[in-house]
C-alpha positions in Angstrom: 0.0 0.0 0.0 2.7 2.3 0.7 4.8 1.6 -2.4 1.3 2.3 -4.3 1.3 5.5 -3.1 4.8 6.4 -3.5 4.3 5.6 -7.1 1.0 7.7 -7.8 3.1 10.7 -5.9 6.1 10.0 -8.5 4.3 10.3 -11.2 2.8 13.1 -9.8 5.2 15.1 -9.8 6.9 14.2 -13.0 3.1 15.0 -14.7 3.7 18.5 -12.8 7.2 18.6 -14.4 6.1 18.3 -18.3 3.4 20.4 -17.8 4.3 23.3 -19.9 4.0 26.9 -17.4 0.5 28.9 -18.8 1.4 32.1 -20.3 0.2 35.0 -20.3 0.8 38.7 -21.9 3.9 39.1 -20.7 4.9 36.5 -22.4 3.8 38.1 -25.6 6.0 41.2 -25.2 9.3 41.4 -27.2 11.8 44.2 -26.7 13.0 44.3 -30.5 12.5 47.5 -32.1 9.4 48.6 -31.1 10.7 48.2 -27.4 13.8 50.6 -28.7 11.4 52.8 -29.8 9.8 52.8 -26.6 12.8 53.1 -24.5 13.6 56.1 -26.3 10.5 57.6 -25.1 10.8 56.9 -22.0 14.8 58.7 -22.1 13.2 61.8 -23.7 10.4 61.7 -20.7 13.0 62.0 -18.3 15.1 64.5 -19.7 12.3 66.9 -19.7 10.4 65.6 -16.2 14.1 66.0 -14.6 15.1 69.2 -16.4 11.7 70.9 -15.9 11.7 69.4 -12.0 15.5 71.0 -11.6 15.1 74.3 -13.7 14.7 77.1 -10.8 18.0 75.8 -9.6 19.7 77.4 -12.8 16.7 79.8 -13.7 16.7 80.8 -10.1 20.9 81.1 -9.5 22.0 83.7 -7.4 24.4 86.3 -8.3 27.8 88.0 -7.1 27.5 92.0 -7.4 30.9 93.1 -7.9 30.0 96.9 -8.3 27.0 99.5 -7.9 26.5 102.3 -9.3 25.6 105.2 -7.0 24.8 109.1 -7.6 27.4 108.9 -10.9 30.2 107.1 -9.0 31.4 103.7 -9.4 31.1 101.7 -5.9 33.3 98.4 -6.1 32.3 95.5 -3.2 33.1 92.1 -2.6 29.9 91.8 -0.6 27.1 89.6 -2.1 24.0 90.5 -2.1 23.1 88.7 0.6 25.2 91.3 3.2 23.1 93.9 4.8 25.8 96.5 3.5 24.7 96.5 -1.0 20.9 94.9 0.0 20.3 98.3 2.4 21.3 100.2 -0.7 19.3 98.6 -3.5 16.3 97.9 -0.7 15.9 101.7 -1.1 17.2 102.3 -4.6 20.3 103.7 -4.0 21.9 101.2 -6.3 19.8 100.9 -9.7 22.5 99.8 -11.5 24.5 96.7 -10.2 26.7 94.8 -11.7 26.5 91.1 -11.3 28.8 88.5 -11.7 27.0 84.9 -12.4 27.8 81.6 -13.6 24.0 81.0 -15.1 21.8 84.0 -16.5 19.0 83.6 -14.4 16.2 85.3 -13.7 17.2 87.0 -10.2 20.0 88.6 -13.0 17.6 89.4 -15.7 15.1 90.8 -13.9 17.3 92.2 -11.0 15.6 90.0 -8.6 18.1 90.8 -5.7 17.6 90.9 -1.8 14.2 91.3 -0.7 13.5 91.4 -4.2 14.8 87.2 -4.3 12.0 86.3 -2.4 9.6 86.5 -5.3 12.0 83.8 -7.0 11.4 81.7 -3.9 7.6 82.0 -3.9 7.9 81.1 -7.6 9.4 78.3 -7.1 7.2 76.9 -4.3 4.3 77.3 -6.9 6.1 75.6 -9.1 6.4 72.2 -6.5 2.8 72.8 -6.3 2.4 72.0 -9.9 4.2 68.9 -9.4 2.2 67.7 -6.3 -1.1 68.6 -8.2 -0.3 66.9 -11.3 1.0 63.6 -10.1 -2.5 63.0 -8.1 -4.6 64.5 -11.2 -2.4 62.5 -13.8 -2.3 58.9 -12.6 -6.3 58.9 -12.9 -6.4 60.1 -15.9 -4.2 57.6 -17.4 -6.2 55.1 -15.8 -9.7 56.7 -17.3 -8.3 57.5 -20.5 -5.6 55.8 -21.5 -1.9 56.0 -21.0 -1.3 57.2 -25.2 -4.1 60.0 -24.8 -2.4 61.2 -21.6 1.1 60.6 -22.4 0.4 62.9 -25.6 -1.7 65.3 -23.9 0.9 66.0 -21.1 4.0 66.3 -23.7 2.0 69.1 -26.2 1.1 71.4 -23.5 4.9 70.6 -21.8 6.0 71.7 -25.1 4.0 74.8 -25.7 4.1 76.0 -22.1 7.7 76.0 -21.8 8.3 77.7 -24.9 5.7 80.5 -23.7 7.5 80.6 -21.1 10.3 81.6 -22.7 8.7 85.5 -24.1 7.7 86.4 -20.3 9.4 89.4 -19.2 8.0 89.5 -15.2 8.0 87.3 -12.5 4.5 86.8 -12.3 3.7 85.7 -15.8 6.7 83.7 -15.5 5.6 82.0 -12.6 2.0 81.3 -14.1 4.0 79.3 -17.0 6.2 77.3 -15.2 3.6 76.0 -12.6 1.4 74.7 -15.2 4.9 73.5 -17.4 5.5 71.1 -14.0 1.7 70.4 -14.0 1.7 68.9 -17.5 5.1 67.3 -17.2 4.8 65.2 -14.1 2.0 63.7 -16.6 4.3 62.0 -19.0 6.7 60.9 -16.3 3.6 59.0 -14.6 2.8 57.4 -17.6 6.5 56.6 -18.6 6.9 54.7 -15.4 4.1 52.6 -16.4 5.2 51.6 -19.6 8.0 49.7 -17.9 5.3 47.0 -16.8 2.9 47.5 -19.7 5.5 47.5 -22.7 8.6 45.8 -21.5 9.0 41.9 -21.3 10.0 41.2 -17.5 13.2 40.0 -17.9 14.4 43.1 -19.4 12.3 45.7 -16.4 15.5 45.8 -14.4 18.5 46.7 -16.8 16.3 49.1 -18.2 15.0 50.7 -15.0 18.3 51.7 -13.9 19.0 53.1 -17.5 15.8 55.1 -18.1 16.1 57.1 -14.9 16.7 60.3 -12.7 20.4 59.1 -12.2 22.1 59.2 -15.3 19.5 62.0 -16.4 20.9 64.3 -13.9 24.4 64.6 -15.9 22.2 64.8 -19.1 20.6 67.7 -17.5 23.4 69.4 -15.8 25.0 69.3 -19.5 22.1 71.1 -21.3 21.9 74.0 -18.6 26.2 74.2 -18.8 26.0 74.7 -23.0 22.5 76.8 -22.9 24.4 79.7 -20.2 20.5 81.3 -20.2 17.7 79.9 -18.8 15.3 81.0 -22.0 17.8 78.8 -23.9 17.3 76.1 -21.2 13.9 76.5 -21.4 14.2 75.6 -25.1 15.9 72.8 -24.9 14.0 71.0 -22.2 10.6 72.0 -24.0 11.5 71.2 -27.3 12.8 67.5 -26.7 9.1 66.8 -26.0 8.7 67.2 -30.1 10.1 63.8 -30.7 8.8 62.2 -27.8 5.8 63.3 -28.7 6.1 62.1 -32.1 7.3 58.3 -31.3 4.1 58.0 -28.6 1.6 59.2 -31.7 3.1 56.0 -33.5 3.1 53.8 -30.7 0.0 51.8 -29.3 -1.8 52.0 -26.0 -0.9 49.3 -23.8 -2.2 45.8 -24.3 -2.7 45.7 -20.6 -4.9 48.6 -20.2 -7.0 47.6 -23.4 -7.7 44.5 -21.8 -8.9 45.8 -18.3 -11.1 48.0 -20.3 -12.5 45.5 -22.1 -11.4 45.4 -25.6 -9.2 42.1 -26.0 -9.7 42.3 -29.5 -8.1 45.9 -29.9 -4.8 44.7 -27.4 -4.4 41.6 -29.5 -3.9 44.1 -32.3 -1.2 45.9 -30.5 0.7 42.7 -29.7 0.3 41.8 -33.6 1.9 44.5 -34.3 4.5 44.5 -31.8 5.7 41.1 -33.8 5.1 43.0 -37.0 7.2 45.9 -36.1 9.9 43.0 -34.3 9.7 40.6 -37.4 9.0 38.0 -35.5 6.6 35.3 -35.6 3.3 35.1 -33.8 1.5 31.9 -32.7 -1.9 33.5 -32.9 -4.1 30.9 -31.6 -2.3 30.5 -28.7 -2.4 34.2 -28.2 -6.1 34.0 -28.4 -6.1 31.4 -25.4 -3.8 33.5 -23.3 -7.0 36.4 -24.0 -9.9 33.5 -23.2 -8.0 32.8 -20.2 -7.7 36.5 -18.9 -11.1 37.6 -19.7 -12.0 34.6 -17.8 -10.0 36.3 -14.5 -10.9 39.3 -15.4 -14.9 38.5 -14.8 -14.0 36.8 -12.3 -12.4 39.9 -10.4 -14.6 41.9 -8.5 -14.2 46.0 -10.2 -13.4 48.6 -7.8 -13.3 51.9 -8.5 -10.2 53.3 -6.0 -9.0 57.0 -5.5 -5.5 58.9 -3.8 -7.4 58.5 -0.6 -7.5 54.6 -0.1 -4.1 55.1 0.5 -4.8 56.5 3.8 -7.8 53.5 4.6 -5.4 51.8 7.1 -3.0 52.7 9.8 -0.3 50.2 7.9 -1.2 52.0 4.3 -0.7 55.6 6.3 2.6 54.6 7.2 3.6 53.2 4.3 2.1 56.3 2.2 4.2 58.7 4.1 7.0 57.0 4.7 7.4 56.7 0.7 6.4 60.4 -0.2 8.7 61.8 2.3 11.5 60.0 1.2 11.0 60.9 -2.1 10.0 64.3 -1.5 12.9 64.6 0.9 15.4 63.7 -1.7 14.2 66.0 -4.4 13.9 69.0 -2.0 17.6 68.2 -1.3 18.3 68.2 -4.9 16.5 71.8 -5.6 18.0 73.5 -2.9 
């Protein structure tokens, strides 16, 4: 009885060890060309979410004032701006003509935005943060309602357009106005980047290519552009204009075959994977594909639809802590980087 036994559990386990594993879309996803294409994207995205995200720190630079020009005569001074001995001077416009020494034109040197004056710079950029903060709440439900393509395009034309209106203001306030809704529309296409890493890349390759297509290496990239621009209009430029060709590769790219699925058009996300092998020139076993599809829109009924919102995050004590653990240390590290 025993050996019986033994025997039905050996063969068993060697049925369990020819069964062939069940796919599913994942295994569908190729990198090829059309995941080139899409890492590209994804590079451009973060060149403009980090170079819009790090902009008042060169738009905003501070300035050495080497000499002041006061009732005809030329007053020289080591003193920065900062020193109560020049700021008591301009503070009362007794020096209307400073001259600055700078490593980055800003806007505190443009616009003469210089001791009590800097603090309009400051409030700019805290307007600016609030842009961010607004936009990544807004943008993740939208790209969840609509579609990451619509949102991903959406976010890069008014990135684009904003920034390079930005660029013919000639006060603080319209300046400000432009920027804030530049870092609403940006933080947009970032969102949606960072979901095209499970959506459009096969798993095996999620990794390599998450710490390639991020803020690390993107930091240098940006540091570069602001070094050869010298002005922040001409930074502005840059950093607006790269959305053109992202912009361009998302119009010829697909939605995601994931988020056609959960909204219930398999037939339209089999498309996209058909032409992912198109694109890849490589073969497709369509029948099987088809049973992969079967087999999640059997799940898919099967799961209960829940409709959730930013403030489930806060539902339970262990979510709370979690929640704010992960934005400080996120915000905490960019607010390090800014300042």
């Amino acid at each position: 009885m025993p050996e019986s036994e033994d025997v039905r559990d050996k063969e068993q386990q060697e049925g369990d060890t020819l069964m062939p594993e069940k796919k599913c879309i994942d295994d569908f996803l190729l990198f090829g060309r059309y995941g080139f294409l899409t890492a590209i994207l994804i590079e451009l995205v973060m060149v403009a979410e980090c170079g819009n995200l790090l902009f008042m720190v060169f738009a905003g630079a501070d300035a050495l004032i080497i000499t002041c020009d006061k009732d005809g005569s030329l007053v020289t001074t080591r003193e920065t701006f900062l020193n109560d001995g020049f700021c008591s001077q301009f503070n009362t416009g007794n020096c209307t003509n400073p001259a600055l020494q700078h490593d980055f034109y800003s806007v505190n040197v443009e616009w003469n935005l210089l001791c009590d004056l800097k603090k309009e710079v400051k409030d700019s950029t805290s307007y600016q943060m609030i842009g961010f903060l607004v936009g990544s709440i807004a943008w993740g439900r939208a790209a969840d309602r609509f579609g990451r393509k619509r949102s991903m395009i959406i976010s890069l034309i008014f990135t684009g357009l904003l920034g390079i209106a930005s660029v013919f203001t000639h006060d603080i306030r319209m300046f400000t106005i432009l920027r804030t809704l530049v870092s609403f529309f940006v933080i947009g296409s970032g969102i949606v980047a960072n979901t095209f890493f499970g959506e459009f890349f096969p798993s095996r390759h999620r990794l390599i290519l998450a710490y390639i297509l991020n803020w690390s290496p993107n930091l240098l990239v940006v540091t570069t552009i602001a070094y050869f621009s010298q002005t922040w209009r001409v930074f502005a430029i840059v950093i607006s204009v790269i959305t053109l060709p992202a912009m361009l590769i998302m119009c010829y790219l697909d939605e995601t075959p994931h988020y056609l699925l959960r909204s219930g058009k398999p037939e339209k996300s089999i498309e996209v994977i058909r032409r992912f092998h198109k694109i890849n020139n490589e073969k497709l076993d369509l029948k099987e594909l088809e049973e992969v599809f079967r087999d999640e829109n059997e799940s898919q009924e099967k799961v209960t639809v829940e409709s959730y919102s930013f403030l489930h995050l806060f539902c339970t004590p262990q979510l709370i802590g979690l929640t704010l653990a992960t934005c400080f240390s996120n915000r905490l590290y960019k607010l390090l980087v800014v300042v």
